[in-house]
C-alpha positions in Angstrom: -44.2 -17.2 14.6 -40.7 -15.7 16.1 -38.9 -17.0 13.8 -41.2 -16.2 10.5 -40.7 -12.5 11.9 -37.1 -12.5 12.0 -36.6 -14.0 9.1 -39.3 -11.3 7.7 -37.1 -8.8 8.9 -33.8 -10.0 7.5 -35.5 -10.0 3.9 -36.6 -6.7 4.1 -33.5 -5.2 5.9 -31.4 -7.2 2.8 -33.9 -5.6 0.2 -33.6 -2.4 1.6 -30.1 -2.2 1.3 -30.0 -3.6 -2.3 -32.6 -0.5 -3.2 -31.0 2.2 -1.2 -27.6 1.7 -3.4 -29.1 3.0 -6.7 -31.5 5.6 -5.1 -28.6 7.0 -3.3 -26.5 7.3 -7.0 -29.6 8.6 -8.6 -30.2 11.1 -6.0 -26.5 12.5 -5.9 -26.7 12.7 -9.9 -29.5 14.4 -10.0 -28.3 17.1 -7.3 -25.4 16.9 -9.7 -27.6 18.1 -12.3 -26.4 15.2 -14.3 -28.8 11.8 -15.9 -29.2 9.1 -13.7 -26.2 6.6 -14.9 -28.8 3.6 -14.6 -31.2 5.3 -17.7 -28.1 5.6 -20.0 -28.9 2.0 -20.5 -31.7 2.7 -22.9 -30.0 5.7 -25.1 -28.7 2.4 -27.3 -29.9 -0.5 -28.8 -28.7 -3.4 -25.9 -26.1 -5.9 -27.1 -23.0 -7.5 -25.3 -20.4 -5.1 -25.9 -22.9 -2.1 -24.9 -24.2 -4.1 -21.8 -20.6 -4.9 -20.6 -19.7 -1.1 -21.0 -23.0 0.0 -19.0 -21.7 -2.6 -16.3 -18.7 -1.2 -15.4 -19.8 2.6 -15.8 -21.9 1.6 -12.7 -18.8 0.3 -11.2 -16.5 3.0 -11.6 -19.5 5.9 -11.4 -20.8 4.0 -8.0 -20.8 6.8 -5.2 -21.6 3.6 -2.4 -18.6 1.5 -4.0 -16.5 4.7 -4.4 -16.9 4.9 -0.3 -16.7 1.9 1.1 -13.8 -0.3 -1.6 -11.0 1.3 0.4 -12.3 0.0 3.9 -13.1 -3.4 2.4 -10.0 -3.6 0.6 -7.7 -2.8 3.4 -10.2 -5.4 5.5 -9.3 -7.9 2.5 -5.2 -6.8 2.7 -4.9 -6.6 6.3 -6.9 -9.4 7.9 -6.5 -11.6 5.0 -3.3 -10.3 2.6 -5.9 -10.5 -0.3 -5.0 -7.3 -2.5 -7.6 -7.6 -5.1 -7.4 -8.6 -9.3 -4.2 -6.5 -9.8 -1.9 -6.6 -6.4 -0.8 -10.0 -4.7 0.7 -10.8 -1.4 3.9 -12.6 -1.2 6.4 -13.5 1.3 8.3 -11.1 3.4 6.4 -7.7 2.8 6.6 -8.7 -1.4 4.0 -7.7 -3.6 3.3 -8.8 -7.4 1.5 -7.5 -10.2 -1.6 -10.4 -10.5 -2.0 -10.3 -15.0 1.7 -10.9 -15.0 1.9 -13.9 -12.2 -1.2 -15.5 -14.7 1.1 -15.3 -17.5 3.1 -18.3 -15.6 0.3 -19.9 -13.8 -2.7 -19.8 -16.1 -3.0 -21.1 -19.5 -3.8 -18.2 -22.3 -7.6 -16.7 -23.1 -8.9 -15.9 -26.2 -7.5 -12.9 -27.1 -4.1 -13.0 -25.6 -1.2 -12.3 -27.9 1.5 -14.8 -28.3 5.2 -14.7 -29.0 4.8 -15.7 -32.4 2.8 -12.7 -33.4 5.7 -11.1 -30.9 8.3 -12.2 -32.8 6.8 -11.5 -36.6 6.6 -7.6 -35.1 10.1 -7.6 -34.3 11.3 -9.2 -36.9 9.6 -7.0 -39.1 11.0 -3.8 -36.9 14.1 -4.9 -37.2 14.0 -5.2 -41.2 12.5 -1.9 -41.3 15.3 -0.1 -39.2 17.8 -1.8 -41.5 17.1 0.2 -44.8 18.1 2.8 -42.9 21.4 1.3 -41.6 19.9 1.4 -38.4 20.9 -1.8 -35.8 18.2 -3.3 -32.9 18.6 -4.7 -30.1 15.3 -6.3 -28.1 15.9 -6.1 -24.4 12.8 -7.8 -22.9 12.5 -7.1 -19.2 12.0 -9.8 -17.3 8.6 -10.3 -14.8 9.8 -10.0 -11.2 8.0 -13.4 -10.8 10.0 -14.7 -13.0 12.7 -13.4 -11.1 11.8 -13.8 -7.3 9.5 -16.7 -7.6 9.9 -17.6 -4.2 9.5 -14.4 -3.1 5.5 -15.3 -4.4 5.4 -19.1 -2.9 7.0 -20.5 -0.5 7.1 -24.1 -2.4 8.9 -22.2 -5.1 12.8 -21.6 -5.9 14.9 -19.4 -6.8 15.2 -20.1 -10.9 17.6 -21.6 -12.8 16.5 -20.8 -16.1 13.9 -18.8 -17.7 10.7 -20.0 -16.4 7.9 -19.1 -18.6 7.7 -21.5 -21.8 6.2 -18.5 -23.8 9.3 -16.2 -23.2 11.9 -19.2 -23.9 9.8 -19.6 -27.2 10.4 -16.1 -27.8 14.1 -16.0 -27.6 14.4 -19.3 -29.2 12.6 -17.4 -32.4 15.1 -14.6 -32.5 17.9 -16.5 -32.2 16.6 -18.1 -35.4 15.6 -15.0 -36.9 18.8 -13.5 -35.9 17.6 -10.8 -34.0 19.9 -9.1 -31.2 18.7 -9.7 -27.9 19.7 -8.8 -24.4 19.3 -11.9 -21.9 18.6 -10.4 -18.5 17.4 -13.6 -17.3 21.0 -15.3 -16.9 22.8 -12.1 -15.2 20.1 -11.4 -13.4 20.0 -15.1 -11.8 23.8 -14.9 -11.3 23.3 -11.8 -9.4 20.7 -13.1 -6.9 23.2 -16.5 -6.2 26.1 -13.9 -5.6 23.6 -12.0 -3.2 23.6 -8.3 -2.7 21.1 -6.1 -3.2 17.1 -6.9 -4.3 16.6 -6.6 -8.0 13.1 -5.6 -7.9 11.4 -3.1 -5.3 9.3 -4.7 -2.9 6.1 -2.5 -3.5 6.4 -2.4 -7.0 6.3 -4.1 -10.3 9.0 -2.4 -11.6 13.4 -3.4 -11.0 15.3 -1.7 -8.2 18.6 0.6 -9.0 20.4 -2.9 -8.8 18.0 -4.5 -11.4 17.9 -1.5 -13.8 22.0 -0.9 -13.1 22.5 -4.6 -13.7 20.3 -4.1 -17.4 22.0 -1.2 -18.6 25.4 -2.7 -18.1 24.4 -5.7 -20.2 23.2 -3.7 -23.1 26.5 -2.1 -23.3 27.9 -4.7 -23.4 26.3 -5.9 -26.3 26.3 -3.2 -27.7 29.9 -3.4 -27.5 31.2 0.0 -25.9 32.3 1.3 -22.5 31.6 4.3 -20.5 33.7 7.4 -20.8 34.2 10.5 -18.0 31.4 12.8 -19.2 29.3 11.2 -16.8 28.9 10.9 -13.3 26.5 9.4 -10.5 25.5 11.1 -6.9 23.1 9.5 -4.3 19.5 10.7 -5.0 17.3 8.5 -2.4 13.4 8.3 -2.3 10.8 7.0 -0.2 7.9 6.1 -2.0 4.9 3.5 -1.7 4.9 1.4 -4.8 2.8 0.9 -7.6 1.4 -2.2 -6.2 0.3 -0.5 -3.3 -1.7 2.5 -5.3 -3.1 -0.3 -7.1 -5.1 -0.9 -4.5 -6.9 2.4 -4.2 -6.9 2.4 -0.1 -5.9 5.5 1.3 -6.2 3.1 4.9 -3.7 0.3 3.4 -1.4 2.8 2.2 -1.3 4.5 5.6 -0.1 1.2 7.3 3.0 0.6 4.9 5.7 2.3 5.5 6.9 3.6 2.3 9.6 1.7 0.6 13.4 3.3 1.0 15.0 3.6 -2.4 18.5 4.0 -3.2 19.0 5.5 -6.4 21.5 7.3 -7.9 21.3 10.2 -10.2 23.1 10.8 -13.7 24.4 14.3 -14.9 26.4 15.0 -17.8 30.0 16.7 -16.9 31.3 17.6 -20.4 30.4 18.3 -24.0 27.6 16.0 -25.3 27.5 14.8 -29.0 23.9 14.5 -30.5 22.8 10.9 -29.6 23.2 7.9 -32.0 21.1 6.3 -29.8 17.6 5.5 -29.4 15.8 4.0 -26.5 12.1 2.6 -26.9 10.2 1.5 -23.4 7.7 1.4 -21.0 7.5 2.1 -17.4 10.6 0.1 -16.8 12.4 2.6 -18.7 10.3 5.3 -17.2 10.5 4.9 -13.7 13.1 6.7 -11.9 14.3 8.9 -15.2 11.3 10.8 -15.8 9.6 11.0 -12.2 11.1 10.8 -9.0 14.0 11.7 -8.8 14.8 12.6 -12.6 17.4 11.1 -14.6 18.2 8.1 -12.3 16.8 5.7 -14.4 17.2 2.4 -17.0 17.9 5.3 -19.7 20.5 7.6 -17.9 22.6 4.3 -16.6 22.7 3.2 -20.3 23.9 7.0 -21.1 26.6 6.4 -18.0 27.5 3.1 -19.3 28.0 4.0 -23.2 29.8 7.1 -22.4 27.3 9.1 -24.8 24.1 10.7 -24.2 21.0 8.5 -25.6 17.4 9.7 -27.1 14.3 7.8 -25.6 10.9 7.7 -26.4 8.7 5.7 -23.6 5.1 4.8 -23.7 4.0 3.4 -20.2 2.3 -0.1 -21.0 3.0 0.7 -24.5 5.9 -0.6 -25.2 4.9 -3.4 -27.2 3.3 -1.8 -30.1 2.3 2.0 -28.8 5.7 3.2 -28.5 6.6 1.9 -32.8 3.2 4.0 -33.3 4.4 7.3 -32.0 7.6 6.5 -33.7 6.2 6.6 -37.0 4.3 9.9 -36.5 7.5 11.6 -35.7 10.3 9.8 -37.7 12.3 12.7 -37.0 13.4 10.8 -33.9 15.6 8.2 -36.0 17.3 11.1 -37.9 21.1 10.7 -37.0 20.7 7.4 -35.0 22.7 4.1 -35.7 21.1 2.1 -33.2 17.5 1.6 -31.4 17.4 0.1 -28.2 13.9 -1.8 -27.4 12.7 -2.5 -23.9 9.3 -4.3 -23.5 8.1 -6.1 -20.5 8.0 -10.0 -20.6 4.4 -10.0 -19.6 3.5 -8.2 -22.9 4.5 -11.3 -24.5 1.0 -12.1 -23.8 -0.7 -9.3 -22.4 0.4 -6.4 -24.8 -1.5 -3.8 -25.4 -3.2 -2.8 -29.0 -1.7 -5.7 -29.5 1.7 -6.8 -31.8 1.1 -4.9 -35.2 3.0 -4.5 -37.6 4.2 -0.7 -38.1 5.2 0.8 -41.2 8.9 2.1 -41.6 9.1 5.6 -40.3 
């Protein structure tokens, strides 16, 4: 009989906590003045798409889940290095962005964009910049997996050639196509066997001043001009947690890293600037350091430094694939003047980009 009251007890205890989590939400929407989220369910007739939508309203809407993620994720981070869908532990204090690691360790879904359609885009840029007289060059930046693999596993190594099949497809294709590219891949592999300094941040997704230094002087370089004296470079160090670490929406987690210690180093123009001839298209990897913290120390303002000559930009963060080309042709004013466009994508976009890769009519 002791026993068929305990486990009488559990049951109810376990319902009651399954009921109290949506009469707690309905309760604070209605104080709110607002519908209950749970009746917005019947406003439309059900179907999958409308069903999956309703599903993660309640996720993201969820007062209870809203309250206790952060202590369950840190409880996941700190006791067992787990950082959820989007952030992954690795060795030595390294974290990596989780959709990009499953480009190299999953096979593709339904859905996923390859480097063929990839490489029709491009192509189809670079023919459209060319009855203008305009030149391209595709910079894909590489995944700091790709980079730092071992930084992710300790059975892995250091690379010593591009790893992902998808993005040696892809430069197999424009190298057929005869589209300009920008390897990072091979100087960024002869920079980590040299040593020196990390090329991605620990914290973050994104490259380190190192990485981002090391990028712009290789598209110079094929480019095919130096730097002049109108520029010049002064310390500008942050301290900053990482994207990876705001992934993980714990205000407890982010407390208990220290914030990472970032050398970079800020460009100013000295002298008389010319109107730019040249065009930079990106995402965040362009974006990080030249338009936030600390301004103008970015992938952009070393490829200024390095060409001697000030460059336009246009950046779309996660965009870069398809987003960026779209805002380019609702303001073609951009190109007026320019003899060269610049495009930086991320390699992950390969098969994760978003909107896809269209094809964008000629400004």
């Amino acid at each position: 009989m002791k026993t068929r009251s305990s486990n009488l007890c559990l049951i109810v205890s376990f319902m009651a906590v399954i009921i109290a989590v949506p009469v707690v939400q309905s309760l604070v929407e209605i104080r709110r003045g607002d519908m209950p989220e749970v009746l917005r369910v019947f406003q439309q007739r059900p179907n999958r798409e409308s069903i999956s939508a309703f599903e993660h309203s309640l996720e993201e809407t969820s007062v209870t889940a809203r309250t206790l993620r952060p202590w369950m994720q840190a409880g996941q981070f700190l006791a067992l290095r787990e950082g959820g869908a989007k952030a992954l532990a690795g060795r030595d204090g390294w974290l990596f962005y989780g959709p990009g690691v499953n480009t190299l360790t999953q096979r593709p879904r339904p859905g996923d964009t390859t480097p063929d359609e990839a490489l029709r885009a491009v192509v189809a840029f670079r023919d459209s910049l060319a009855t203008r007289g305009i030149r391209l060059i595709v910079v894909p930046a590489p995944n700091k997996e790709s980079v730092y693999p071992d930084k992710l596993s300790g059975s892995a190594s250091p690379p010593s050639r591009i790893v992902n099949p998808e993005t040696r497809a892809f430069f197999d294709g424009c190298a057929a196509a005869g589209v300009e590219t920008v390897d990072l891949f091979a100087p960024f592999r002869a920079a980590r066997a040299a040593g020196g300094d990390a090329l991605y941040l620990e914290q973050d997704t994104h490259w380190s001043p190192a990485g981002l230094k090391l990028a712009s002087r290789a598209v110079a370089e094929r480019i095919g001009q130096s730097g002049g004296e109108h520029f010049e470079s002064k310390p500008a160090p942050v301290r900053l947690h990482g994207d990876l670490v705001r992934m993980m929406h714990s205000p407890v987690i982010e407390s208990h890293l220290v914030p990472e210690f970032i050398a970079t180093e800020k460009i100013t123009i000295t002298g008389d600037s010319t109107s730019p001839q040249v065009l930079v298209l990106g995402d965040s990897f362009s974006r990080i350091f030249q338009t936030d913290e600390p301004h103008g120390a970015g992938f952009i303002a070393h490829i200024s430094a390095a060409l001697g000559q000030p460059v336009a930009s246009l950046v779309n963060d996660g965009g870069s694939a398809t987003l960026v080309r779209q805002e380019l042709f609702r303001r073609p004013e951009i190109l007026a003047g320019k003899k060269l466009v610049v495009w930086e994508f991320t390699e992950r976009d390969l098969r994760l980009a978003t909107e896809g890769w269209q094809i964008i009519p000629r400004p």
